[in-house]
py3Dmol code that shows the C-alpha trace and the ligand (Angstrom):
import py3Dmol

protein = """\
ATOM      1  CA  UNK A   1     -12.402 -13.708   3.228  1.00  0.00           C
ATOM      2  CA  UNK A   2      -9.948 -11.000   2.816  1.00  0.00           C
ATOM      3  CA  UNK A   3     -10.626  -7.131   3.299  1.00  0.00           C
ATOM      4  CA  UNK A   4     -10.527  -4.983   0.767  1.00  0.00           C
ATOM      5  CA  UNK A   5      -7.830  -2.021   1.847  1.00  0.00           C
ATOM      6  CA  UNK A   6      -8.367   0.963  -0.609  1.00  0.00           C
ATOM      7  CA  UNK A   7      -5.158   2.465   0.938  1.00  0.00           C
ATOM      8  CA  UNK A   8      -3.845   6.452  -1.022  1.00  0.00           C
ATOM      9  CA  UNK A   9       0.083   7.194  -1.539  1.00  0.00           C
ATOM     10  CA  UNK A  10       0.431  10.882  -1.353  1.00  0.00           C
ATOM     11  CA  UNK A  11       3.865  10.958  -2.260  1.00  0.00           C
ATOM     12  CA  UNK A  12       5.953  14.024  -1.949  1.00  0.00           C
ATOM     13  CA  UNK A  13       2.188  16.011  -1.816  1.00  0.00           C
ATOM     14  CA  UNK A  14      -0.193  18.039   0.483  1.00  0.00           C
ATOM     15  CA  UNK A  15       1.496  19.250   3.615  1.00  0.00           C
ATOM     16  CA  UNK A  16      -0.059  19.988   6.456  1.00  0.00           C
ATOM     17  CA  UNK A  17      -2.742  22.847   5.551  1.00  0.00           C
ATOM     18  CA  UNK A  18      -3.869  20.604   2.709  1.00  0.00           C
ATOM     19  CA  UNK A  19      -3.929  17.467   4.945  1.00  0.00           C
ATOM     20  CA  UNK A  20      -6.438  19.430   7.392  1.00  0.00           C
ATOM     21  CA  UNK A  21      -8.646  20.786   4.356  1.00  0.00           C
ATOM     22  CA  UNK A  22      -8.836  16.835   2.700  1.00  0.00           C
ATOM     23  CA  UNK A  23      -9.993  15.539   6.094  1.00  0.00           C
ATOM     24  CA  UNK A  24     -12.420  18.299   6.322  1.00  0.00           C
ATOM     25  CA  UNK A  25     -13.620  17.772   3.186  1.00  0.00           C
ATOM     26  CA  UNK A  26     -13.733  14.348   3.448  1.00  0.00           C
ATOM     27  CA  UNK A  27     -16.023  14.072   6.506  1.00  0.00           C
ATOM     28  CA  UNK A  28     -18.874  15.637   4.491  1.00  0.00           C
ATOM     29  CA  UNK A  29     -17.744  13.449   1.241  1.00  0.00           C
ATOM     30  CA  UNK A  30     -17.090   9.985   2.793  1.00  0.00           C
ATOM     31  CA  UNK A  31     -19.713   6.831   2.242  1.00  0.00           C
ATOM     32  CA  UNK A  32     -21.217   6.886   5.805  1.00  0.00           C
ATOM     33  CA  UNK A  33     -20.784   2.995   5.823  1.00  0.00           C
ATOM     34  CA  UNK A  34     -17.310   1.781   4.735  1.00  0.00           C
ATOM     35  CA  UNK A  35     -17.527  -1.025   7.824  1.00  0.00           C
ATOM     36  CA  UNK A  36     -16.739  -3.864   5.394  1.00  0.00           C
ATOM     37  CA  UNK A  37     -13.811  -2.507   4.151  1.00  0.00           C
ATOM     38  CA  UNK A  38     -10.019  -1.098   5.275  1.00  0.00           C
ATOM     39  CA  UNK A  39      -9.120   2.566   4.296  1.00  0.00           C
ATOM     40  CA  UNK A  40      -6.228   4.321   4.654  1.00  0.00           C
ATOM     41  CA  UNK A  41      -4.073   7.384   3.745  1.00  0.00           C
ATOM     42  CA  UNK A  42      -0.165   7.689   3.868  1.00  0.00           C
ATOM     43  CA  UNK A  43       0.668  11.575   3.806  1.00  0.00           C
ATOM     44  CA  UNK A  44       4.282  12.880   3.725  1.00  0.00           C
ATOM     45  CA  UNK A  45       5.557  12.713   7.642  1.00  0.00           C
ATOM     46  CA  UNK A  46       5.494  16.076   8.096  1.00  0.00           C
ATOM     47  CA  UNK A  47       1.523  15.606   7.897  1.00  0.00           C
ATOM     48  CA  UNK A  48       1.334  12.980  10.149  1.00  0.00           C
ATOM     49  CA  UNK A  49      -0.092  15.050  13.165  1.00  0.00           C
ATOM     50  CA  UNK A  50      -2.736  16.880  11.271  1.00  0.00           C
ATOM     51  CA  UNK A  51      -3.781  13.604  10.059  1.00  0.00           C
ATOM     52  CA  UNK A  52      -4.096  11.893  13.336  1.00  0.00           C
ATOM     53  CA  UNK A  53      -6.611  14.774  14.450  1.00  0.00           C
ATOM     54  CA  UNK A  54      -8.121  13.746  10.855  1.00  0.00           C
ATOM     55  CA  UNK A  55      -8.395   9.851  12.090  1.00  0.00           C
ATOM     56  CA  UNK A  56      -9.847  11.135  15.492  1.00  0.00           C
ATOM     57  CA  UNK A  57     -12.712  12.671  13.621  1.00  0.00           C
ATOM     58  CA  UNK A  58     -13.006   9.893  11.268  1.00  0.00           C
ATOM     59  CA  UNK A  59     -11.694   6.893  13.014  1.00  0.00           C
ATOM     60  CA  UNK A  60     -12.400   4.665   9.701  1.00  0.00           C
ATOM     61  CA  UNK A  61     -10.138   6.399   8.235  1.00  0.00           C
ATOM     62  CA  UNK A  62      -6.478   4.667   8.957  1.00  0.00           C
ATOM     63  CA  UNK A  63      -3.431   6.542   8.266  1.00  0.00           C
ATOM     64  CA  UNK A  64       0.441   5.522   7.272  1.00  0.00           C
ATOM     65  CA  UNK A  65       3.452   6.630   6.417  1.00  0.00           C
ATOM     66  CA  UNK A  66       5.453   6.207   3.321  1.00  0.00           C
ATOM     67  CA  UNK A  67       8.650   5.181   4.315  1.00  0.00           C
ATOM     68  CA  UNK A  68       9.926   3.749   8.114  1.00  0.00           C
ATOM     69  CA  UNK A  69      13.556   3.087   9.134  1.00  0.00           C
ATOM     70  CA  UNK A  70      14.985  -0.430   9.324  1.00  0.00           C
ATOM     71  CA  UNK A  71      16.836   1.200  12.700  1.00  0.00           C
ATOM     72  CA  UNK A  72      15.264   1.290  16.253  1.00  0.00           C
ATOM     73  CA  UNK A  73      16.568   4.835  17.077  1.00  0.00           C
ATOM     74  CA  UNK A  74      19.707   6.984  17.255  1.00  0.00           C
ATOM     75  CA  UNK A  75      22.143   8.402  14.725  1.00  0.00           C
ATOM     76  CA  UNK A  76      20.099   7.804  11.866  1.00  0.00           C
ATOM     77  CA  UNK A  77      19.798  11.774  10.104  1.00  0.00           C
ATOM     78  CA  UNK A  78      16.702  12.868   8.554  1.00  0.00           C
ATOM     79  CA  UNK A  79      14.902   8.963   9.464  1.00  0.00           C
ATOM     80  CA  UNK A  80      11.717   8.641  11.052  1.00  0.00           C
ATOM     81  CA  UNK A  81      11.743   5.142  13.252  1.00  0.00           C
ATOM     82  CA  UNK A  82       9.153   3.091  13.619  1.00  0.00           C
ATOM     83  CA  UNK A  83       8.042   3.726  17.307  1.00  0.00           C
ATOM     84  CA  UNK A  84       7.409   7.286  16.257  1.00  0.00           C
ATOM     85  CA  UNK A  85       4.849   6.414  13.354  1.00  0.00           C
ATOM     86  CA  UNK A  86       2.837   4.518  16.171  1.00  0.00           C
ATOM     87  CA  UNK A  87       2.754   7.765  18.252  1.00  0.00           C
ATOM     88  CA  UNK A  88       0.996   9.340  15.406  1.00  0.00           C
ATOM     89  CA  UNK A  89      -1.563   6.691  15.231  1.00  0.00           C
ATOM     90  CA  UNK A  90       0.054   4.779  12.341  1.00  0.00           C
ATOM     91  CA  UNK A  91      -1.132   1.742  10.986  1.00  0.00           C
ATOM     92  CA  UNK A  92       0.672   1.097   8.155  1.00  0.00           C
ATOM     93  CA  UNK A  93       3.806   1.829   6.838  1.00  0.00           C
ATOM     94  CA  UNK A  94       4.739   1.698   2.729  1.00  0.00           C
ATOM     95  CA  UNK A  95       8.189  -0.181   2.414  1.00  0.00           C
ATOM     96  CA  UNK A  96       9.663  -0.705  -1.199  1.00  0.00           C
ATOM     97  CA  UNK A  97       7.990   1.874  -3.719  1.00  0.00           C
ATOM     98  CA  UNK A  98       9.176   2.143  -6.785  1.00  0.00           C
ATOM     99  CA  UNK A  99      10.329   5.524  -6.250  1.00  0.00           C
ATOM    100  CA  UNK A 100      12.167   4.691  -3.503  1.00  0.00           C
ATOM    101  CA  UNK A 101      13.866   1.741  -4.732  1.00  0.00           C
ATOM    102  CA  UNK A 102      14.775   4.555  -8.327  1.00  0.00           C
ATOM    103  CA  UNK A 103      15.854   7.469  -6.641  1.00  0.00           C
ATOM    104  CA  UNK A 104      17.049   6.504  -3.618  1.00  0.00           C
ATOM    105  CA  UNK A 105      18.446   3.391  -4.182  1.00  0.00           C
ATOM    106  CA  UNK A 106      16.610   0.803  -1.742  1.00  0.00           C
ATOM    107  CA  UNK A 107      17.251  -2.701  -2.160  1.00  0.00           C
ATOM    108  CA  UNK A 108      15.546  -5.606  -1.580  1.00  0.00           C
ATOM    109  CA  UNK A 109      17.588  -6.269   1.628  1.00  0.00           C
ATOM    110  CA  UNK A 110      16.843  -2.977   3.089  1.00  0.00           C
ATOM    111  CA  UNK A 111      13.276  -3.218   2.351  1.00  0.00           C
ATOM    112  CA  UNK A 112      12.810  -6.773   4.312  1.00  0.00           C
ATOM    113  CA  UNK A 113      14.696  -5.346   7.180  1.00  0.00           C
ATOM    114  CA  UNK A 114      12.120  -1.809   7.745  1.00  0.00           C
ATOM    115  CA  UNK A 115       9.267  -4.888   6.830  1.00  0.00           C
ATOM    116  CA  UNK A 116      10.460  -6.781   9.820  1.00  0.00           C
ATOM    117  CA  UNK A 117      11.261  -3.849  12.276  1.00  0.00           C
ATOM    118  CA  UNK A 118       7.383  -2.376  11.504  1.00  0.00           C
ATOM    119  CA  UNK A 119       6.116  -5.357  12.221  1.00  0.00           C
ATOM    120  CA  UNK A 120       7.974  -6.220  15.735  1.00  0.00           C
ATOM    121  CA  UNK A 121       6.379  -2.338  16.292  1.00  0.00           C
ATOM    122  CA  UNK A 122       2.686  -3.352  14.989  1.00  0.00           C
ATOM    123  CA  UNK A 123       2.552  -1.121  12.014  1.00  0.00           C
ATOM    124  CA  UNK A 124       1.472  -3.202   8.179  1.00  0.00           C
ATOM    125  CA  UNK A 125       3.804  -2.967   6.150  1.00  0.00           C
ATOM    126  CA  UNK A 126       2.628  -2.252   3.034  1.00  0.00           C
ATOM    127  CA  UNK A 127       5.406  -3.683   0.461  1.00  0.00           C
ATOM    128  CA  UNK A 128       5.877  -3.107  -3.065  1.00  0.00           C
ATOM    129  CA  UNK A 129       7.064  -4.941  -5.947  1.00  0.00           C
ATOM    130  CA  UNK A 130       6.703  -4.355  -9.847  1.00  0.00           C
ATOM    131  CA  UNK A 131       8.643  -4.782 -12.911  1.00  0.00           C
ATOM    132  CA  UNK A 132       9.602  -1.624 -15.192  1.00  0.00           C
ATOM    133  CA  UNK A 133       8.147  -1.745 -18.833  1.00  0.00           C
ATOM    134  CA  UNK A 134      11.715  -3.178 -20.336  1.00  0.00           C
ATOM    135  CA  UNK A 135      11.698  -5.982 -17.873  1.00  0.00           C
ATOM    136  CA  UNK A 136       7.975  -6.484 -19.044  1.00  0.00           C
ATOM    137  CA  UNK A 137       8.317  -6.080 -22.727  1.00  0.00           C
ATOM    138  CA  UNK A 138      11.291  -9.035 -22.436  1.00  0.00           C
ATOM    139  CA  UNK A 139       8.659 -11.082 -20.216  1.00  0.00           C
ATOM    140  CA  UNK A 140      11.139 -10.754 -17.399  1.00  0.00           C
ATOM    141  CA  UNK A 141       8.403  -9.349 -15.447  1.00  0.00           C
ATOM    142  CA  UNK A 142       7.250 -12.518 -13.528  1.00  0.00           C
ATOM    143  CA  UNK A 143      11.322 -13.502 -12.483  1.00  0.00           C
ATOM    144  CA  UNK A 144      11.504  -9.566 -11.002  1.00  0.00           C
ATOM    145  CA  UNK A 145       8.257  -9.570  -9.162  1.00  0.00           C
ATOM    146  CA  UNK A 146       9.523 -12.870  -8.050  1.00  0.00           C
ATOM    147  CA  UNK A 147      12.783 -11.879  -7.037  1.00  0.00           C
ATOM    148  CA  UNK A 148      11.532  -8.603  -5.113  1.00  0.00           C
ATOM    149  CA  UNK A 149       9.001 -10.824  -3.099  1.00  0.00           C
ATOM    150  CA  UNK A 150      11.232 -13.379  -1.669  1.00  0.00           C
ATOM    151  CA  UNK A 151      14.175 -10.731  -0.682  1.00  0.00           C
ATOM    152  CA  UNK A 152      11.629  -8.533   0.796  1.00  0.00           C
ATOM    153  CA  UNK A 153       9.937 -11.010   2.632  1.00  0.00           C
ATOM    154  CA  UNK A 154      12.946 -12.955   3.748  1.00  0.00           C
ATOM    155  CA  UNK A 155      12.929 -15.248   6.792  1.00  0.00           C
ATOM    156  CA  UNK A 156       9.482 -13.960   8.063  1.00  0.00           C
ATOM    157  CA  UNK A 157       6.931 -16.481   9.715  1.00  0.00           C
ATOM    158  CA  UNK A 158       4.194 -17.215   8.918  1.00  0.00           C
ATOM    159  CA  UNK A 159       2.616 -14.824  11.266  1.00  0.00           C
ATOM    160  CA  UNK A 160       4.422 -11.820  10.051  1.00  0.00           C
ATOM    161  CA  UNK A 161       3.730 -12.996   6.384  1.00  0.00           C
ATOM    162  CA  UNK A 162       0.120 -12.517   7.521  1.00  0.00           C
ATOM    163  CA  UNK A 163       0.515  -9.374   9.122  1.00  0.00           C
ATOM    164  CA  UNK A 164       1.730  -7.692   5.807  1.00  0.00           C
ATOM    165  CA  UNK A 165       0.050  -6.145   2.624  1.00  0.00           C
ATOM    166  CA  UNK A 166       1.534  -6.542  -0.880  1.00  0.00           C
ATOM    167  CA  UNK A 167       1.235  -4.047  -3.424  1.00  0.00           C
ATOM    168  CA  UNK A 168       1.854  -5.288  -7.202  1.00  0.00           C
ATOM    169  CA  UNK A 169       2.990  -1.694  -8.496  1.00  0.00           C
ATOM    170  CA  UNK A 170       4.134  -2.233 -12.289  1.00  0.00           C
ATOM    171  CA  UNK A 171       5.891   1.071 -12.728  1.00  0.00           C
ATOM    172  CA  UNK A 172       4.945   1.588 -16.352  1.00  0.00           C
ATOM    173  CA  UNK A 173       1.428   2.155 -14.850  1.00  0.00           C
ATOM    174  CA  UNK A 174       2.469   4.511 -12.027  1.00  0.00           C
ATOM    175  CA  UNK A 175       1.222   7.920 -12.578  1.00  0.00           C
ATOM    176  CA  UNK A 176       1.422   7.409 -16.701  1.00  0.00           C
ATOM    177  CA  UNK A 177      -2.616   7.011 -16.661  1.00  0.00           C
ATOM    178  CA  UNK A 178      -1.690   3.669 -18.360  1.00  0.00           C
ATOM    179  CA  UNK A 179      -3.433   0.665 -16.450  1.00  0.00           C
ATOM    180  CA  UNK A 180      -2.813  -2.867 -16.094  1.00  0.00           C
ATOM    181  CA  UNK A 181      -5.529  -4.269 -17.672  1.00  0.00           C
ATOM    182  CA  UNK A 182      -8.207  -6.327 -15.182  1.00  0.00           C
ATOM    183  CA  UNK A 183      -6.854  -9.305 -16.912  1.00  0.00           C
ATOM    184  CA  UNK A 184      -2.566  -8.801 -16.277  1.00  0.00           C
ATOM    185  CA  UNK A 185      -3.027  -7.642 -12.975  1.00  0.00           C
ATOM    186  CA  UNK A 186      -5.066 -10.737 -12.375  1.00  0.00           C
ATOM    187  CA  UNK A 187      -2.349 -12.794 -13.432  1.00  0.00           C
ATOM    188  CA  UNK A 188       0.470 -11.384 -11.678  1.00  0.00           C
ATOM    189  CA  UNK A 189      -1.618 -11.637  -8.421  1.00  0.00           C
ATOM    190  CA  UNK A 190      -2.415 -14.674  -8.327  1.00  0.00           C
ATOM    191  CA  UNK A 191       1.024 -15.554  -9.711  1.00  0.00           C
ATOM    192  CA  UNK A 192       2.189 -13.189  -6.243  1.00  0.00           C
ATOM    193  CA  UNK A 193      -0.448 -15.754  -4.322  1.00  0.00           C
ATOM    194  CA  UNK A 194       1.403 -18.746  -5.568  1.00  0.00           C
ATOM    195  CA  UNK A 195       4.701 -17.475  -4.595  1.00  0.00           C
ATOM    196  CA  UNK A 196       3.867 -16.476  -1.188  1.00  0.00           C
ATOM    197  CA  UNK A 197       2.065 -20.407  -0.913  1.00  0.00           C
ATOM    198  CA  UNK A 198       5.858 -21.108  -1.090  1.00  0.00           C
ATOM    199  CA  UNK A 199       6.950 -19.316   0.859  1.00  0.00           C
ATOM    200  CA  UNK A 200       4.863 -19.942   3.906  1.00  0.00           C
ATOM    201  CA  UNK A 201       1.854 -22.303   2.804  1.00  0.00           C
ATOM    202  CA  UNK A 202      -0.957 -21.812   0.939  1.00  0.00           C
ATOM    203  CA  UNK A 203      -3.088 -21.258   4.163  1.00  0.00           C
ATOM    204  CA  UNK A 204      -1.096 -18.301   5.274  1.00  0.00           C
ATOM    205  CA  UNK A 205      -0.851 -16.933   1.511  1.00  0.00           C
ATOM    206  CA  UNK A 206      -4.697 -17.046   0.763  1.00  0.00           C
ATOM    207  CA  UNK A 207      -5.120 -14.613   3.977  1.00  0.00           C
ATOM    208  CA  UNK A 208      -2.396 -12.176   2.561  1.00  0.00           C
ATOM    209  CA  UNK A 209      -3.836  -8.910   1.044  1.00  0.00           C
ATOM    210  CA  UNK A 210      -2.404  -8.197  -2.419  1.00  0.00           C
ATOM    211  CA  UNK A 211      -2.706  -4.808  -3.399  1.00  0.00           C
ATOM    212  CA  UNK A 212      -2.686  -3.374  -7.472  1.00  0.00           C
ATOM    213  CA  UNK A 213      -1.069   0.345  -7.800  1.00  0.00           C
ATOM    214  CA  UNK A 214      -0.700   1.962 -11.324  1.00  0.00           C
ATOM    215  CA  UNK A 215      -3.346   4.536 -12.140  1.00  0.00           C
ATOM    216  CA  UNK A 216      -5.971   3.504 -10.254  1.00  0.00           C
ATOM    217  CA  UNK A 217      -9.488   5.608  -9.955  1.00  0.00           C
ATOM    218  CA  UNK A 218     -12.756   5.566 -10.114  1.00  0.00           C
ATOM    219  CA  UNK A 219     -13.406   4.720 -13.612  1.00  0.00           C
ATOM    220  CA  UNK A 220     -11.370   1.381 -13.503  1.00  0.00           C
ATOM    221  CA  UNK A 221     -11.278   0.369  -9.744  1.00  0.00           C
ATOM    222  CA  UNK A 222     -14.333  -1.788  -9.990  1.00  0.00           C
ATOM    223  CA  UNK A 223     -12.994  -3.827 -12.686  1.00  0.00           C
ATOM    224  CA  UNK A 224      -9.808  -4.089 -11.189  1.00  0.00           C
ATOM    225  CA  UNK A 225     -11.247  -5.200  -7.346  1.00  0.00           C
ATOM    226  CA  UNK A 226     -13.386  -7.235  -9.446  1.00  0.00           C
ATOM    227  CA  UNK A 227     -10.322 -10.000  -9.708  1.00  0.00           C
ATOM    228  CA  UNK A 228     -10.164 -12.684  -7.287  1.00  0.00           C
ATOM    229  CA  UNK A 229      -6.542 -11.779  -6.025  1.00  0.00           C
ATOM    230  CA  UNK A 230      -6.965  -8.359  -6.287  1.00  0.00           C
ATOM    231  CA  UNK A 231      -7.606  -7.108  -2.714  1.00  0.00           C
ATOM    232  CA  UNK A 232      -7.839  -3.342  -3.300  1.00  0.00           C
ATOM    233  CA  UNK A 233      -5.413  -1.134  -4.133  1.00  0.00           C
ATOM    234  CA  UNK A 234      -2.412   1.417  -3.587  1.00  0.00           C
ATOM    235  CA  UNK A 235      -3.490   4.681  -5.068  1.00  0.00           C
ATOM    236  CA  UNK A 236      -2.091   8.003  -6.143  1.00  0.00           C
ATOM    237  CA  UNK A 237      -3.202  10.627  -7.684  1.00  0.00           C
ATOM    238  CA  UNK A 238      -6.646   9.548  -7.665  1.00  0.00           C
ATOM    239  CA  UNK A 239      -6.519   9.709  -3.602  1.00  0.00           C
ATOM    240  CA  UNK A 240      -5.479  13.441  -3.268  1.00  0.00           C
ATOM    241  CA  UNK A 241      -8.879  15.250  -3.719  1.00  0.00           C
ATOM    242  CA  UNK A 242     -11.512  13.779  -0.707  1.00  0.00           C
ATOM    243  CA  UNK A 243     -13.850  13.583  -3.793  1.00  0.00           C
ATOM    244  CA  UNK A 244     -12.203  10.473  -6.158  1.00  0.00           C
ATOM    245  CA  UNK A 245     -10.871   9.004  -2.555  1.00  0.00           C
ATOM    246  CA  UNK A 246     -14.527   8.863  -1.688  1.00  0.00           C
ATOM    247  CA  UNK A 247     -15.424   7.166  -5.026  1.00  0.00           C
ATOM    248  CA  UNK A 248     -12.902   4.757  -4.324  1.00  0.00           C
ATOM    249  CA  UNK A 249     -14.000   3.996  -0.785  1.00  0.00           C
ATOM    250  CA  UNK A 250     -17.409   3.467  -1.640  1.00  0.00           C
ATOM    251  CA  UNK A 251     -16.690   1.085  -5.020  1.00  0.00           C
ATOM    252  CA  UNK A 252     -14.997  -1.080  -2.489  1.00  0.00           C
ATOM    253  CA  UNK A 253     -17.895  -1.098   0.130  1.00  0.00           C
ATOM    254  CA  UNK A 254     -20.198  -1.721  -2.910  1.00  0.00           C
ATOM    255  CA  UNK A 255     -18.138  -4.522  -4.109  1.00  0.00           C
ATOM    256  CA  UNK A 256     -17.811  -5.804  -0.502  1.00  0.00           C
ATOM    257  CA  UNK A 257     -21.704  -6.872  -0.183  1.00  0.00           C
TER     258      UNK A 257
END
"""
ligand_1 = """\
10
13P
P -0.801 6.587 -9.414
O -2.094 6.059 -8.862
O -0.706 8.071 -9.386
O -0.468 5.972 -10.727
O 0.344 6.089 -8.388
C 0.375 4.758 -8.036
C 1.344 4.589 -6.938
O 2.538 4.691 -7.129
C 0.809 4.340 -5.593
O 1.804 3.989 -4.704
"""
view = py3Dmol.view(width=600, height=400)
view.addModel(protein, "pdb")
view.setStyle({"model": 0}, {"cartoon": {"style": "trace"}})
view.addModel(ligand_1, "xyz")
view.setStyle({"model": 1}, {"stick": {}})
view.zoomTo()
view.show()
């Protein structure tokens, strides 16, 4: 059975005096049991620190970055390597988002190789692929997500294939309050599944987690985790205030029974 991850993308939000008030406020707020799932918060890097005292209060409580370099170390300006994420207690790392691939120009190439080099350091890579509404509207979408998912998985065992979360992101859904419905993000997961059987064997792919981002919160998550191949999800806004997180957290521990 896979774990639900209920895992929340900060973005380019709350530095470092928020970070400390959300864990604060999220110790009183937080389901006291979340045992049968995986939760996790990615805050900007410059929060990192205050939210590994965070995870030493509330161990349950996983954090990531948002970003990791595909280099080990050296003249790299303004990246943040891998082996420095696990000194602040990282878990995960978030390779691929949409916004990086639109503003800053990652490619699918560049993606796989920070997916492989947080994985020979232990962090999850948490890797994203989605089509934008064009690409959807032409029912390209299913030929991009497929695309995306075999160049940023590229020449990984089966082990490391394991090791790593997808997130289906369908960027007409990111922060537009417009959700996939229960039913299309269904299909594209499962479609995801079938890929990744593929690519490394239907064993391997029924263990992967499979993420949905776009909108999520606590009116719709249930519905949404409800799907067989939806394994939790990648959230946004609804994961800044300690409040919605906690709604989130304990939907999926509900749903986990
Ligand atoms: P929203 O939940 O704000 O739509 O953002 C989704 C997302 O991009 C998570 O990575």
């Amino acid at each position: 059975m896979r774990k639900l991850l209920i895992a929340g993308n900060w973005k380019m939000n709350q530095g470092p005096e928020d970070t400390a008030q959300f864990f604060e406020a999220l110790a009183t707020s937080k389901p006291a049991d979340i045992s049968r799932i995986d939760a996790a918060v990615c805050p900007p890097f410059i929060s990192l620190p205050e939210a590994k005292n965070g995870n030493a209060k509330l161990p349950d409580i996983a954090i990531g970055a948002q970003n990791v370099s595909s280099e080990e170390n050296g003249a790299f300006t303004g990246e943040v390597s891998a082996t420095m994420l696990k000194e602040l207690n990282c878990d995960y790392a978030i390779t691929g988002h949409s916004e990086r691939r639109e503003y800053f120009g990652e490619t699918d190439a560049q993606i796989c190789k920070k997916n492989l080099k947080a994985l020979e350091h232990g962090l999850t890579p948490i890797t994203c692929v989605g089509e934008v509404l064009d690409q959807r509207k032409s029912e390209r979408h299913f030929k991009v997500v497929e695309e995306q998912l075999t160049g940023v998985m590229k020449g990984f065992s089966k082990e490391q294939a394991e090791k790593t979360v997808v997130a289906y992101e369908p960027v007409w859904a990111i922060g537009t309050g417009e959700t996939a419905t229960p039913d299309q993000a269904q299909e594209m997961h499962k479609f995801i599944r079938e890929i990744l059987g593929k690519m490394f064997g239907d064993q391997t792919a029924e263990k992967i987690r499979i993420l949905y981002g776009g909108s999520m919160k606590p009116g719709n998550a249930a519905e949404l985790i409800d799907q067989p191949d939806v394994d939790g999800g990648l959230i946004g806004g609804a994961s800044l205030k300690s409040d919605s997180y906690s709604e989130l957290l304990k939907i999926a521990q509900e749903k986990s029974g």
